[in-house]
C-alpha positions as CSV (number, residue, x, y, z in Angstrom):
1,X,0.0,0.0,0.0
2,X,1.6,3.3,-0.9
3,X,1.8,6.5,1.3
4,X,-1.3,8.1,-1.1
5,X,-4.1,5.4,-0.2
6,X,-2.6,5.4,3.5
7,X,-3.2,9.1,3.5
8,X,-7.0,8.7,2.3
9,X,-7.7,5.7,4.7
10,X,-6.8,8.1,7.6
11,X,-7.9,11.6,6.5
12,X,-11.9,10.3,7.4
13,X,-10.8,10.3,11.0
14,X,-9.5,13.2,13.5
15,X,-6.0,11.5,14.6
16,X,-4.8,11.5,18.1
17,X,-2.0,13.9,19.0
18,X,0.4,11.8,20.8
19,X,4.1,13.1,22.4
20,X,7.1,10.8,22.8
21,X,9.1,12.3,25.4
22,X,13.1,11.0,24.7
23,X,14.3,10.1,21.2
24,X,16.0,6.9,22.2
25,X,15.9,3.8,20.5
26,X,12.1,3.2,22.3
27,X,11.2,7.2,21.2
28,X,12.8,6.7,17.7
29,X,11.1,3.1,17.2
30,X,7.8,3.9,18.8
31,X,7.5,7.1,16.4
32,X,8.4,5.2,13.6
33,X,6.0,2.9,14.1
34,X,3.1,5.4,14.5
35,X,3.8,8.0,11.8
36,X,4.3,4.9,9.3
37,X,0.5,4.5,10.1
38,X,-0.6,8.1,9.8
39,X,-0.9,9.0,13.6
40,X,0.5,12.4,14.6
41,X,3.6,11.8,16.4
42,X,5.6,14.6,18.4
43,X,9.0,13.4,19.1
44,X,10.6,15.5,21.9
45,X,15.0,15.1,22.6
46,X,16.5,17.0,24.8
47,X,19.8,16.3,23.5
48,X,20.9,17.4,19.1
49,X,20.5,14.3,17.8
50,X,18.5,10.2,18.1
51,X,19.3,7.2,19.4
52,X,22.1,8.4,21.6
53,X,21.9,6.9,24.9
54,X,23.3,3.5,26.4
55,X,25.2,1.6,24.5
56,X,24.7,-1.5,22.8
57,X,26.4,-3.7,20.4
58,X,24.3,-7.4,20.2
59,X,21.3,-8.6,18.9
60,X,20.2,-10.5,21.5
61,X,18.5,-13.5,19.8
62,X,18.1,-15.7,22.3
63,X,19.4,-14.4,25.2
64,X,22.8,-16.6,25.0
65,X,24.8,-14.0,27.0
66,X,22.9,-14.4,30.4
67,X,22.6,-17.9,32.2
68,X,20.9,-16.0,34.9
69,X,17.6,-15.5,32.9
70,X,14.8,-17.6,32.5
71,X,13.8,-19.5,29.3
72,X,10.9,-17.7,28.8
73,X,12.5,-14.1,28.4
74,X,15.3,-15.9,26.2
75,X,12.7,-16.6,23.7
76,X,10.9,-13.5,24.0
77,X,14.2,-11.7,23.5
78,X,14.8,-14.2,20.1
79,X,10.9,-13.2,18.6
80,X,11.8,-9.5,19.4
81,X,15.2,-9.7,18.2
82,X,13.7,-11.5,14.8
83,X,11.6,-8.6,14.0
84,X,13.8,-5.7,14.8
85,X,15.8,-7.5,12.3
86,X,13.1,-7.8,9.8
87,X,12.5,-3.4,10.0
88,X,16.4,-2.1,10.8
89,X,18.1,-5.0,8.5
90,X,20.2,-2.2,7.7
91,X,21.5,-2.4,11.1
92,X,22.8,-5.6,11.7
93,X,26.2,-7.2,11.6
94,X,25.5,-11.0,10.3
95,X,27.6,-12.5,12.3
96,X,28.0,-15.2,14.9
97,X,28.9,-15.5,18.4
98,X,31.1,-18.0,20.5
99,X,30.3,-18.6,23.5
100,X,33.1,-20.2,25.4
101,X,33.3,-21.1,29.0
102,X,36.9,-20.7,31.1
103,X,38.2,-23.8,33.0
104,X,37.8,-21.7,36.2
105,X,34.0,-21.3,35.7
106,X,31.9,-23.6,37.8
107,X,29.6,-24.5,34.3
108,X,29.7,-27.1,31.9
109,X,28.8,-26.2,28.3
110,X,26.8,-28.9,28.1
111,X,24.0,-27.2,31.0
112,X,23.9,-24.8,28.0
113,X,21.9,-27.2,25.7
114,X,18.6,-27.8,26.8
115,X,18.2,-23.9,26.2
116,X,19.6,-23.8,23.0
117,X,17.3,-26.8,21.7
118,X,14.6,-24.7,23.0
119,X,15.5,-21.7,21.3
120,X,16.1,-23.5,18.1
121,X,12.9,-25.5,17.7
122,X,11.2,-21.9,18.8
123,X,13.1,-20.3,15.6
124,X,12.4,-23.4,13.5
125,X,8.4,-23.1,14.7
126,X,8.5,-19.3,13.5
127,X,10.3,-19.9,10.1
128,X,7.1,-22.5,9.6
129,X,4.7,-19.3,10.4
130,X,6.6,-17.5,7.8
131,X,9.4,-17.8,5.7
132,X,10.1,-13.8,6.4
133,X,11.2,-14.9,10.2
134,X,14.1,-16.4,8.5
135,X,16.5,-13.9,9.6
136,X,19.2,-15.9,11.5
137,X,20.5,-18.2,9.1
138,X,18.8,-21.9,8.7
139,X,17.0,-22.9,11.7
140,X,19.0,-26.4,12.4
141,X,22.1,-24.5,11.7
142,X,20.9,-21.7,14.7
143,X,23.1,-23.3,16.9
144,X,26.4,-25.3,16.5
145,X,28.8,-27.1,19.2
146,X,32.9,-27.4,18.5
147,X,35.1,-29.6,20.3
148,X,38.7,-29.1,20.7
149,X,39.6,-31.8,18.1
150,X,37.7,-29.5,15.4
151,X,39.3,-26.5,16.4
152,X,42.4,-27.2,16.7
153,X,42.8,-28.2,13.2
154,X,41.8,-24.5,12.0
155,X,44.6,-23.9,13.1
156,X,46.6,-24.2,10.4
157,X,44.0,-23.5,7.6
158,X,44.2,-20.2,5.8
159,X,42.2,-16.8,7.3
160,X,38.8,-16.9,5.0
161,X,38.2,-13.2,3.2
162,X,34.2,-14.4,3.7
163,X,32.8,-17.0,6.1
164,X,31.8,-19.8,3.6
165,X,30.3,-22.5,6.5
166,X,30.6,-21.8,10.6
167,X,33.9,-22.7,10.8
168,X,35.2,-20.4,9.0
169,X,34.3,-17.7,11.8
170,X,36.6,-19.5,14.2
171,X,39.6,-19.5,11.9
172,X,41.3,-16.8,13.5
173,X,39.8,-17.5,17.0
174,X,41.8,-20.9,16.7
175,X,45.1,-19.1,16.0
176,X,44.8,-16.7,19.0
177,X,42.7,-17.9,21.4
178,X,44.3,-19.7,24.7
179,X,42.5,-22.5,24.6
180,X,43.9,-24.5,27.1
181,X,42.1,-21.8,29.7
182,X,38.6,-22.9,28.1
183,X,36.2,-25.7,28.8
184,X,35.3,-27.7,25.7
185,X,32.8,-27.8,23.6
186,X,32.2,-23.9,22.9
187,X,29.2,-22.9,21.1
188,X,28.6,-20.6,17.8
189,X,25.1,-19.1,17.9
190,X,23.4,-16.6,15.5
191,X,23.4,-13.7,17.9
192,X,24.3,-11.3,15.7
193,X,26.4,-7.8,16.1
194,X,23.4,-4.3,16.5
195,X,25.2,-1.0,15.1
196,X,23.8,2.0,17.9
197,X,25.4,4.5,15.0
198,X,23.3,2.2,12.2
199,X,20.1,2.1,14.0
200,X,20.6,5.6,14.7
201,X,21.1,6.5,11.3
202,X,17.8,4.1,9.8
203,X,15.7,6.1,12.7
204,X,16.9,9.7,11.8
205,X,16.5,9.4,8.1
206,X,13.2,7.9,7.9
207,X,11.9,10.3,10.4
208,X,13.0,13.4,8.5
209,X,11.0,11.7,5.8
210,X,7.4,11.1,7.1
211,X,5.2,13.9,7.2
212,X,3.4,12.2,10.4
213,X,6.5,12.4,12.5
214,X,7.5,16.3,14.2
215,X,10.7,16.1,15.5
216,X,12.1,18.3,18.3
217,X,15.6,18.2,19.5
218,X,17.4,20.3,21.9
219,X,14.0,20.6,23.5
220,X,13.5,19.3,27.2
221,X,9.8,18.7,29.5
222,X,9.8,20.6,32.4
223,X,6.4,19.9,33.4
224,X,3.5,17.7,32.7
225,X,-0.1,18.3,33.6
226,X,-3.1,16.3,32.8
227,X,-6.3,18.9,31.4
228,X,-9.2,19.2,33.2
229,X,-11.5,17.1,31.6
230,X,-8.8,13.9,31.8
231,X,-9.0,14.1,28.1
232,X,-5.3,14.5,27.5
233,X,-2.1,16.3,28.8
234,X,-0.6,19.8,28.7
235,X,3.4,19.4,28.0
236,X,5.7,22.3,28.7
237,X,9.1,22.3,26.7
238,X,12.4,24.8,26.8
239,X,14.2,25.2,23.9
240,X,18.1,24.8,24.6
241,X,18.7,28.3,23.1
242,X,14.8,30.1,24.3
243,X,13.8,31.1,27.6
244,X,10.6,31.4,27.1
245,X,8.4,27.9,28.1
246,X,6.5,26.2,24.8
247,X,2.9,25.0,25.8
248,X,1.1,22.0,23.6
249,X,-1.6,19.9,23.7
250,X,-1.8,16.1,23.5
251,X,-4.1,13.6,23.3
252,X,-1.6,11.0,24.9
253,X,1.9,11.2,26.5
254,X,4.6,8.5,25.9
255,X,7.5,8.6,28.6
256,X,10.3,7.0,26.6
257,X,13.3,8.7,28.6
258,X,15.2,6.2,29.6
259,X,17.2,6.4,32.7
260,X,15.3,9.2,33.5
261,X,12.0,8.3,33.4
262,X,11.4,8.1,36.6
263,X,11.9,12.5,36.4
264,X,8.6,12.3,34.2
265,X,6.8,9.8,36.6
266,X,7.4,12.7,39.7
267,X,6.0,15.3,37.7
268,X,2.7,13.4,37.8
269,X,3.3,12.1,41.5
270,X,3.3,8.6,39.5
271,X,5.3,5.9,42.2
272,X,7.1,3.4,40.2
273,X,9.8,0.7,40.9
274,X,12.7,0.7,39.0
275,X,16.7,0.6,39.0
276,X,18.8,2.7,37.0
277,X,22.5,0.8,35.9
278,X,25.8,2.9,34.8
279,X,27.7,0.8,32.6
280,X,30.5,1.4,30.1
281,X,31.9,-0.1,26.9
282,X,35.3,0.6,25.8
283,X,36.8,1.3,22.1
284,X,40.0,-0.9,21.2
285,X,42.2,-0.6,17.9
286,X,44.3,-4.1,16.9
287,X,45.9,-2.9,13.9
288,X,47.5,-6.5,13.7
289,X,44.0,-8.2,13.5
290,X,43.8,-10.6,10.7
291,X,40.5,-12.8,9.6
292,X,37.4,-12.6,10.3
293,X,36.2,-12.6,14.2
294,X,33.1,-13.6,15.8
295,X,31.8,-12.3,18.6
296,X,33.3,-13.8,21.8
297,X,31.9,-14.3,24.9
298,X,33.8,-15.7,28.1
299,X,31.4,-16.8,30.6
300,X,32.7,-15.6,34.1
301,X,30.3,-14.4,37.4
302,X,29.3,-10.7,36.9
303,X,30.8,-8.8,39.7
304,X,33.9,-10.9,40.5
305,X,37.2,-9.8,38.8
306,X,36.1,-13.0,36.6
307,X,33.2,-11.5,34.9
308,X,32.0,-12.3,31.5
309,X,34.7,-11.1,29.0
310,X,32.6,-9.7,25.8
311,X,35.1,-8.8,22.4
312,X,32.5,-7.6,19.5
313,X,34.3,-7.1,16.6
314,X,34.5,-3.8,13.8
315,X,35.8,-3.3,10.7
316,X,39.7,-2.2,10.2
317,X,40.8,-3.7,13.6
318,X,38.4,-2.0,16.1
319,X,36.7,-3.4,18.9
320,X,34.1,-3.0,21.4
321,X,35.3,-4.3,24.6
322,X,32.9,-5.5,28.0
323,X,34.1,-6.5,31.5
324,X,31.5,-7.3,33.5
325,X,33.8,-6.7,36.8
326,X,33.4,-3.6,39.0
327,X,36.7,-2.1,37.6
328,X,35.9,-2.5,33.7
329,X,32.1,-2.2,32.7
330,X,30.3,-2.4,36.2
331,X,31.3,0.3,38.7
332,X,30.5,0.1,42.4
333,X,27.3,1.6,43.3
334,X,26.4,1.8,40.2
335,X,23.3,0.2,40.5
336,X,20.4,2.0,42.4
337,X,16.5,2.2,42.6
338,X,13.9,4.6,43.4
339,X,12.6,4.8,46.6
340,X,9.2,6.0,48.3
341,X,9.5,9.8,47.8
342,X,11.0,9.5,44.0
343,X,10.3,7.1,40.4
344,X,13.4,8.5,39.9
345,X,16.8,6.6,41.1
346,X,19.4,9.0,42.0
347,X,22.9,7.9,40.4
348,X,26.1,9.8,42.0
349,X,27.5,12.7,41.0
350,X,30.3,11.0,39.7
351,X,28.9,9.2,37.3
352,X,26.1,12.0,36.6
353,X,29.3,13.7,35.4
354,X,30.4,11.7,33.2
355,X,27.1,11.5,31.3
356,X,26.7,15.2,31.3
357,X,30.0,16.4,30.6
358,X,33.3,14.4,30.4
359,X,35.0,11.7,31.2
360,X,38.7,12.2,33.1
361,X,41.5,10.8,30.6
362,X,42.9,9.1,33.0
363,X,40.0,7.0,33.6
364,X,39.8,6.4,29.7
365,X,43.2,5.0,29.6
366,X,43.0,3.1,33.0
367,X,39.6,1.2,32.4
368,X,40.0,0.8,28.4
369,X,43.5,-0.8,29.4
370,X,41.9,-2.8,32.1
371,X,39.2,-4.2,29.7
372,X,42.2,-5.5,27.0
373,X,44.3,-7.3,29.5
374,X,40.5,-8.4,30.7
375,X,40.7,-9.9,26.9
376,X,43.9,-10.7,26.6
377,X,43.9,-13.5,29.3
378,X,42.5,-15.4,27.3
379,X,43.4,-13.9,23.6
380,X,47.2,-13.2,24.4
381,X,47.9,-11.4,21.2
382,X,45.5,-8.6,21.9
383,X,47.1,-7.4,24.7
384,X,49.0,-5.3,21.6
385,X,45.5,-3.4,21.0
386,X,45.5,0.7,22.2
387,X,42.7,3.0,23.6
388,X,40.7,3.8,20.8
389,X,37.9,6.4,22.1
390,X,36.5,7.4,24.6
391,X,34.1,4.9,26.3
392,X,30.5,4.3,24.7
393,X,28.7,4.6,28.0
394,X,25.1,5.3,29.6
395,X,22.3,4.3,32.0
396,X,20.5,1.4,31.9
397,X,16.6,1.7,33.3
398,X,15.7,-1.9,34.5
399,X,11.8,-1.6,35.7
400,X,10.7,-3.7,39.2
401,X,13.1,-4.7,41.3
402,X,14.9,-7.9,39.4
403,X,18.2,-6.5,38.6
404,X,18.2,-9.5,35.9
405,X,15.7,-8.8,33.9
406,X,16.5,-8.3,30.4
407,X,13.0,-9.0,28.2
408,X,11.1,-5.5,29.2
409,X,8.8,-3.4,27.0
410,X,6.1,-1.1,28.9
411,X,3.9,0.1,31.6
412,X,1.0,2.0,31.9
413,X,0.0,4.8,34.4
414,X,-4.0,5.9,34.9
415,X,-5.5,7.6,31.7
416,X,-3.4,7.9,28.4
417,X,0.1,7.6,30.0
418,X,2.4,5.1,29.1
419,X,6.1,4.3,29.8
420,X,8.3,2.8,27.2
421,X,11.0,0.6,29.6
422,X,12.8,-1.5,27.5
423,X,16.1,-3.3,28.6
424,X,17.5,-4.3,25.5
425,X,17.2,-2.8,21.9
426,X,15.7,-5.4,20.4
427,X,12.5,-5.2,22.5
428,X,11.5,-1.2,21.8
429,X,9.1,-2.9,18.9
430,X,7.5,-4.7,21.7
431,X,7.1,-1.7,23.7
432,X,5.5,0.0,20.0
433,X,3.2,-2.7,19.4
434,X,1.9,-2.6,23.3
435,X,0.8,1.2,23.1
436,X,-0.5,0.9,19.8
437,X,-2.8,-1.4,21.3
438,X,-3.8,0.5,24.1
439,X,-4.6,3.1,21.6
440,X,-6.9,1.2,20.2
441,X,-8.4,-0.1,22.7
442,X,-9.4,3.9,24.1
443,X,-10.6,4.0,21.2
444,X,-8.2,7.2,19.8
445,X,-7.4,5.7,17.0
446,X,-10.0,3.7,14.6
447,X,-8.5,3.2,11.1
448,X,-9.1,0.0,9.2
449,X,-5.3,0.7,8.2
450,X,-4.1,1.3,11.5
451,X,-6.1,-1.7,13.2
452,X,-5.2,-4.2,9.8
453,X,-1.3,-3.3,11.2
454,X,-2.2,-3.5,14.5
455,X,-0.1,-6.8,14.8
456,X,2.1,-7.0,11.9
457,X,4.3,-3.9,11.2
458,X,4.1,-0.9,8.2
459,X,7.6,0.7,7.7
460,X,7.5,1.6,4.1
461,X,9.6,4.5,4.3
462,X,11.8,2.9,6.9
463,X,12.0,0.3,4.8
464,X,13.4,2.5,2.2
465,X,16.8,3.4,3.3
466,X,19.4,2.0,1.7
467,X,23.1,0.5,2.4
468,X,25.1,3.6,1.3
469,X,22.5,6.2,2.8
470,X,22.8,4.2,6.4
471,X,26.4,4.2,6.1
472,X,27.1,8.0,5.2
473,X,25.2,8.8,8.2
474,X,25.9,6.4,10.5
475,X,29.8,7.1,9.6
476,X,28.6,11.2,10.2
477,X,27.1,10.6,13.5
478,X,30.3,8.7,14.9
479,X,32.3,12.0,13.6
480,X,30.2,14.2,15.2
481,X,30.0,11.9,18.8
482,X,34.1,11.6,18.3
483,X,34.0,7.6,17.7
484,X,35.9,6.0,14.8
485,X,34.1,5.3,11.5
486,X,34.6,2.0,11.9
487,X,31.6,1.4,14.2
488,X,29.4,2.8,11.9
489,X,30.6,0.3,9.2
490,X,29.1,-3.0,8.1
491,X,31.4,-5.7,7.3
């Protein structure tokens, strides 16, 4: 169906004004996901630009990185993960991920299957649906198990130019990986590699295009009121460079603002539970990288200088680099919740900071060298990679009081409120699809278009950016954020 007859099908009706407050990866999808369908969508950022908050790196399909969750929000996390595939293709890094357990890790790989077979008849079952869900690869090849036998005799084969079978991913892992410090057999699963800049890049094009969409950067809430009749809310805005307070009216008042939703929540004396997470990611450069590389994961307990070692690979020799110890990604007290008086956690200064302004370059150096030696005990050779960047960093909302959760989407709060509080990425279609339907069930919007998409999803002009266009801005938006290009690129 072309924009034209969309257009008609919704001109009958008066549409509902609705404001997304935060132009995140929730904001940006959700208004996507509305305007595509006609609906007036106000997207309000405080900061210049979209999709700019926490970082993230990994589709997480299947939920392979965390033993600590339950079954259930691993395949919710792969169904979500399948679809954000399906509208930000554009965005994704097809390639695998190892996931290897050291010797010193109480585990066995083997406790790792009966999850995997679950996650792989649950892909299989939704490529049977529909061929479209076929996004990962083939569904029997979702998962794959390599004993020490197999890779060690990689190690003398020739570094591939282009994975031609799963093996050919591990190549170069076999040629510098320790693996007398790792418990056999490891594991290559089709979680595949998320570009922030990318996604960032898909959103910010396609919303410059629809006419639905009205985009307002640099502009902040400072107070929400509901109207008198309960029929909608009164939003008051500041631009960055105006003193003067902008007043609008709305029909219905999405709070997608991340870690600081809980700052929209007290302006409506709105209690909510919730936990707000600094965490950090840290830019390497390996000039003497050779091959193709895989994502690798090293299992360890989060917390303990053992924690999880995460190496997502770039193009030209960069890396994105996770240690989930207090000293590398995690920080002590990093993690805190709201309490009685507040929705909103309160995060130290220090790290308040370093969201706001700067990071000290000593820190840089200190924790982006303490995350490659992190790596390098158990990939030698990279103990030869420099600081790259600064750190990709952020805070992490995490709603209730489980500071596992990882399969979130959204809340709602009396009349017309609702709060996007995704964990990962992947599930901010999820949170889309949720208030959708709780539009249509007040009854503010009735289009046969809208409700015939109610369940499936309409991105035609999302749909419509292409490779080079993605990359030319994704490449602009690491300039202007002081990354390298090279995590804007697609291998």
């Amino acid at each position: 169906m072309n924009q034209a007859a969309k257009k008609s099908d919704t001109a009958s009706i008066a549409s509902p004004k609705i404001a997304i407050i935060g132009g995140g990866v929730a904001g940006s999808t959700i208004a996507l996901r509305f305007a595509e369908l006609g609906i007036d969508t106000n997207l309000i950022e405080k900061g210049d630009s979209l999709v700019n908050g926490p970082p993230f790196c990994h589709l997480h399909a299947g939920g392979n990185l965390y033993r600590e969750i339950s079954d259930e929000q691993c395949l919710t996390l792969l169904e979500q993960s399948i679809e954000t595939v399906k509208v930000y293709p554009q965005s994704v890094n097809k390639r695998p991920t190892v996931i290897a357990l050291p010797k010193n890790d109480p585990g066995h790989p083997c406790d790792l299957l009966p999850r995997l077979e679950k996650l792989r008849a649950k892909y299989t079952s939704l490529v049977w649906q529909d061929v479209g869900n076929k996004v990962l690869g083939e569904p029997e090849q979702y998962f794959r198990l390599f004993e020490r036998t197999e890779i060690e005799a990689l190690k003398d084969h020739p570094l591939p130019d282009k994975a031609q079978c799963p093996s050919d991913w591990l190549v170069a892992f076999a040629q510098h990986v320790e693996l007398d410090n790792l418990k056999f057999p490891i594991v290559l699963v089709q979680e595949y590699g998320l570009s922030a800049f990318r996604f960032a890049a898909i959103a910010s094009m396609a919303i410059e295009k629809l006419p639905d969409c009205h985009l307002h950067t640099n502009t902040q809430v400072v107070a929400l009121e509901q109207l008198a009749d309960a029929s909608g809310w009164r939003v008051s805005m500041k631009k960055h460079d105006k003193i003067e307070t902008i007043y609008a009216d709305f029909d219905y008042v999405i709070n997608a603002c991340g870690f600081k939703s809980g700052e929209i929540d007290d302006m409506l004396s709105a209690k909510r539970r919730r936990m707000v997470e600094f965490k950090a990611a840290y830019v390497a450069h390996w000039p003497k990288c050779k091959g193709l590389w895989p994502e690798v994961i090293f299992y360890g307990e989060r917390g303990t200088p053992l924690g999880m070692a995460q190496l997502t690979p770039y193009p030209d020799g960069y890396f994105q680099l996770h240690g989930m110890t207090q000293d590398i990604t995690l920080f002590k007290n990093g993690l805190v919740a709201s309490c009685e008086n507040s929705a909103q956690p309160k995060l130290a200064e220090r790290f308040m900071n370093k969201i706001e302004h700067q990071w000290p370059a000593e820190l840089i150096e200190k924790r982006t060298l303490g995350s490659i030696e992190h790596i390098a005990q158990y990939i030698p050779s990279f103990s030869q990679a420099s600081v790259a960047a600064k750190p990709l960093f952020g805070a992490q909302q995490i709603p209730g009081d489980d500071a596992d959760l990882r399969a979130a989407d959204v809340s709602f709060h009396g009349k017309h409120y609702a709060r996007a509080e995704i964990v990962k990425a992947s599930s901010a279609l999820a949170a889309a699809d949720a208030i959708l339907q709780d539009l249509i069930a007040n009854e503010l919007v009735s289009s046969a278009l809208i409700e015939q998409y109610a369940t499936k999803h309409y991105f035609p002009v999302t749909g419509q950016c292409t490779e080079e266009e993605v990359t030319s801005r994704a490449e602009l938006l690491a300039r202007q954020r002081q990354y390298p290009e090279a995590l804007a690129k697609n291998f």
